[in-house]
C-alpha positions in Angstrom: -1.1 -134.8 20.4 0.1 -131.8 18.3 -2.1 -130.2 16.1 -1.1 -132.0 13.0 -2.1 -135.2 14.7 -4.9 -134.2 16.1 -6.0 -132.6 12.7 -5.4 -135.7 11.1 -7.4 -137.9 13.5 -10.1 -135.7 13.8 -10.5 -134.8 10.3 -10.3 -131.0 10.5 -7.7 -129.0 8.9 -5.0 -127.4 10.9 -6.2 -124.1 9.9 -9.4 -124.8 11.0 -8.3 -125.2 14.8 -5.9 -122.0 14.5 -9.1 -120.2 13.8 -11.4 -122.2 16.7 -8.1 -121.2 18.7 -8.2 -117.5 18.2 -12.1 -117.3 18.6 -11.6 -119.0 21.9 -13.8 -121.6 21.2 -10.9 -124.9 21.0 -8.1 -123.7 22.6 -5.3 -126.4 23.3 -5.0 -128.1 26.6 -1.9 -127.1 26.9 2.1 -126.4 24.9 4.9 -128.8 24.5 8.8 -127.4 25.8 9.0 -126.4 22.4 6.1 -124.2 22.2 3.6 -126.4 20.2 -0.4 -126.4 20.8 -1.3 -129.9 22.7 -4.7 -131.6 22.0 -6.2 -134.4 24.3 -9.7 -135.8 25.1 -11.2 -132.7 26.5 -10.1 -131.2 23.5 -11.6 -133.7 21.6 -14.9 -133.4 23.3 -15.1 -129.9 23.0 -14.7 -130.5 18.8 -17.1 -133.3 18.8 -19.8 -130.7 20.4 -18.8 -127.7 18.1 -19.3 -130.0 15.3 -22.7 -131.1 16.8 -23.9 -127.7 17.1 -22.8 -126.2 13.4 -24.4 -129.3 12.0 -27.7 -127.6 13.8 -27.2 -124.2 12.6 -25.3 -122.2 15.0 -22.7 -119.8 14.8 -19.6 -120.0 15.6 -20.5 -117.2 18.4 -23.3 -118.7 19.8 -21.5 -122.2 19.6 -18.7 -120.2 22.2 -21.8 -119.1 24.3 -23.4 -122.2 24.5 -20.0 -124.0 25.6 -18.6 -121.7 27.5 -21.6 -121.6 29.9 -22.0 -125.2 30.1 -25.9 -125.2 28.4 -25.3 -128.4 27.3 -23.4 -131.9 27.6 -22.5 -134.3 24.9 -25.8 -136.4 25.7 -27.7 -133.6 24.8 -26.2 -132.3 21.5 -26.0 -136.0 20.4 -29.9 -136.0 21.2 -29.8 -132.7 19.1 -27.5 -133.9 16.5 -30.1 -137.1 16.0 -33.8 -134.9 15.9 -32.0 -133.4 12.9 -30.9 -136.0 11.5 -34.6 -137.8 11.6 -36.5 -134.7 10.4 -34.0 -134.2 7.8 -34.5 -138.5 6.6 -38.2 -137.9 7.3 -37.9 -134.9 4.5 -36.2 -136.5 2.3 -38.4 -139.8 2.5 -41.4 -137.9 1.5 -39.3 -136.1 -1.6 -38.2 -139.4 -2.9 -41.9 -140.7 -2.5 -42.9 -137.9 -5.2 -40.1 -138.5 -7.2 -41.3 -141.9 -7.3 -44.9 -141.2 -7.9 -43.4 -138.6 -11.1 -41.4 -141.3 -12.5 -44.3 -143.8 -11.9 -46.9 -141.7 -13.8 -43.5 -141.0 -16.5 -43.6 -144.7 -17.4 -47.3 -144.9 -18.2 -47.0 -142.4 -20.4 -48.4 -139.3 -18.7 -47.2 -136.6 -16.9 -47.2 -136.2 -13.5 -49.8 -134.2 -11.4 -49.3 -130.7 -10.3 -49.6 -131.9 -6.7 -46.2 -134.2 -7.3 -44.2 -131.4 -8.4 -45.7 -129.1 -6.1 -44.8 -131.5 -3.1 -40.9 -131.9 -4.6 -40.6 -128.6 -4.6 -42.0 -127.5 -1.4 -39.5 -130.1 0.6 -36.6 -129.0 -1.3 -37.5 -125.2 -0.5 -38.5 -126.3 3.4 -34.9 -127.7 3.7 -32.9 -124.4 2.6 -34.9 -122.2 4.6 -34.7 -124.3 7.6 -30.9 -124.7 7.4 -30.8 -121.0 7.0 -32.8 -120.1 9.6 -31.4 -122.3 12.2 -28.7 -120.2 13.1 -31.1 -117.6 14.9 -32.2 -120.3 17.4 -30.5 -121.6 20.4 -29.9 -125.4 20.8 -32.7 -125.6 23.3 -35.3 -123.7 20.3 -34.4 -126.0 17.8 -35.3 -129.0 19.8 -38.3 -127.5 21.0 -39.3 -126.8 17.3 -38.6 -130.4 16.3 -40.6 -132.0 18.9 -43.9 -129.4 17.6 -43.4 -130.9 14.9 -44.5 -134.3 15.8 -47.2 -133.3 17.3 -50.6 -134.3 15.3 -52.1 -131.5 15.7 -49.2 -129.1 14.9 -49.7 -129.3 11.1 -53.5 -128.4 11.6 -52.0 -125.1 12.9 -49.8 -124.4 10.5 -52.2 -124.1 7.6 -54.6 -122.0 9.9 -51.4 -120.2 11.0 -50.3 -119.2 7.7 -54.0 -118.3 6.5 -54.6 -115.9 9.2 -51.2 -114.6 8.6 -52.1 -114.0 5.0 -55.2 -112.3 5.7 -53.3 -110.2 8.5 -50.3 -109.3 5.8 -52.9 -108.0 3.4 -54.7 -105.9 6.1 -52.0 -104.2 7.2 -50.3 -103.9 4.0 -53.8 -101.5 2.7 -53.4 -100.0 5.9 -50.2 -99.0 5.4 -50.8 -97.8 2.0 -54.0 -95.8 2.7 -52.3 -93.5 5.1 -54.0 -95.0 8.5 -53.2 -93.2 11.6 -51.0 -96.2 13.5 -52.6 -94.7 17.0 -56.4 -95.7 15.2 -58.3 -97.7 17.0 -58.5 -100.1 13.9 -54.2 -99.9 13.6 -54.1 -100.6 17.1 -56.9 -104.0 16.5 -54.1 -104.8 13.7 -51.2 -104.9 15.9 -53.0 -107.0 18.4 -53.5 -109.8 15.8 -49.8 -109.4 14.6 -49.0 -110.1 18.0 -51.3 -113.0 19.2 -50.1 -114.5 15.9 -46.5 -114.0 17.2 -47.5 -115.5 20.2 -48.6 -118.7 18.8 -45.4 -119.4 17.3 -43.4 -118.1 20.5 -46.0 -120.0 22.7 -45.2 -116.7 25.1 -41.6 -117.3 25.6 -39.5 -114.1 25.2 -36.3 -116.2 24.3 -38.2 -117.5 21.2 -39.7 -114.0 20.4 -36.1 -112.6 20.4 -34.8 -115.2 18.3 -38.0 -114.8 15.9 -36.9 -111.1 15.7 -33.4 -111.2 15.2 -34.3 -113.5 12.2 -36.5 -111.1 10.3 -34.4 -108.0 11.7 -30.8 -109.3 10.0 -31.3 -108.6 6.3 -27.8 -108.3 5.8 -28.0 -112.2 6.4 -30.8 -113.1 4.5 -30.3 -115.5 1.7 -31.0 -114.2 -1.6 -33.7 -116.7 -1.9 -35.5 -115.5 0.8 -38.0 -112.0 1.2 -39.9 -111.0 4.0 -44.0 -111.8 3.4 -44.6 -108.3 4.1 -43.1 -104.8 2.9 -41.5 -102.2 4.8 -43.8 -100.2 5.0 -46.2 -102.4 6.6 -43.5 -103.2 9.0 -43.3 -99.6 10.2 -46.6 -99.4 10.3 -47.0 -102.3 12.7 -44.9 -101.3 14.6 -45.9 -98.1 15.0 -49.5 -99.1 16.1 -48.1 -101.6 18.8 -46.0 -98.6 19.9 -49.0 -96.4 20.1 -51.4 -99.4 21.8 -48.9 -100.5 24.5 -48.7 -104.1 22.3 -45.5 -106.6 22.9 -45.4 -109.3 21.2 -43.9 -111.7 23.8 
């Protein structure tokens, strides 16, 4: 097909695949005598899987470098392509359940409880931040993400998880702020939580820690939405003290 056909059939604009062309990432199969770009059903594949993997939350980069080493098949981003899918109803079930509760409580005449707000709120804000933060993570991360959380015990963990992280922010934020020698013994008992706390997320994969790192590294592409729990200052100071102590976090 030329690429006005295959535009047409596919639903993507023609523009679209001049720009997957130049990246490299769809490149035609091959030119008609007269010079035009020819699609088929590799070409085809290859779109079905690009389309797969932005749905996720990939780049257009990382989508090249995932394809072009041959990470996955099209069994395996459809199996990606589905886990989102399913969290994403699962969400969206429980935030029409407290809509449902609000306009319940609406129609016998009182107004609904904190919790109900609190709960709509809380998936719609779960749902932009996870579709931001997607693109940081590989194919491979994101699944592994979505199968934690289907674990029972996973949610248990997160509330301890973010408690401890609270109490760790504040800690280090003082520290920070009092002038604390990062070499101290107690900057150095700091870092070591920061990163045993790091390492329950990454589960000690260094993949997972890079990814982790390049999320809360690239301000440039944070959302406006979004700040980072913990200042700068305390950053540098963390850092500093798992410098000074030898401390990695994966």
């Amino acid at each position: 097909m030329k690429i006005k056909e295959f535009a047409q059939r596919t639903g993507v604009t023609v523009r679209t695949l001049h720009h997957y062309d130049r990246l490299g990432l769809l490149q035609p199969g091959g030119r008609s005598d007269a010079g035009y770009r020819l699609y088929g059903e590799r070409e085809l594949l290859r779109l079905q899987q690009i389309s797969i993997l932005k749905f996720i939350g990939c780049s257009l980069q990382a989508i090249k470098t995932i394809l072009d080493g041959g990470a996955l098949d099209l069994s395996a981003t459809l199996r990606l392509q589905k886990e989102a899918l399913e969290r994403r109803r699962g969400e969206l079930d429980r935030a029409l359940k407290a809509v449902g509760k609000a306009q319940a409580t609406l129609g016998r005449g009182g107004p609904p409880e904190w919790e109900t707000w609190k709960e709509i709120i809380e998936v719609i804000e779960m749902e932009k931040q996870m579709e931001w933060a997607q693109r940081y993570f590989t194919p491979e991360q994101l699944a592994e993400l979505e199968q934690r959380r289907g674990e029972p015990e996973t949610k248990d963990e997160a509330e301890q998880g973010q408690q401890a992280w609270a109490r760790l922010i504040a800690e280090a934020e003082a520290a920070a702020q009092g002038g604390i020698d990062p070499s101290s013994r107690g900057a150095k008992e700091l870092a070591q939580r920061w990163a045993d706390l790091v390492r329950g997320f990454t589960r000690g994969d260094p993949g997972m820690a890079r990814s982790l790192n390049k999320l809360y590294s690239d301000k440039e592409g944070w959302p406006s939405t979004f700040k980072r729990p913990w200042s700068d200052a305390a950053d540098a100071f963390i850092k500093q003290a798992m410098e000074a102590g030898g401390i990695h976090c994966a």
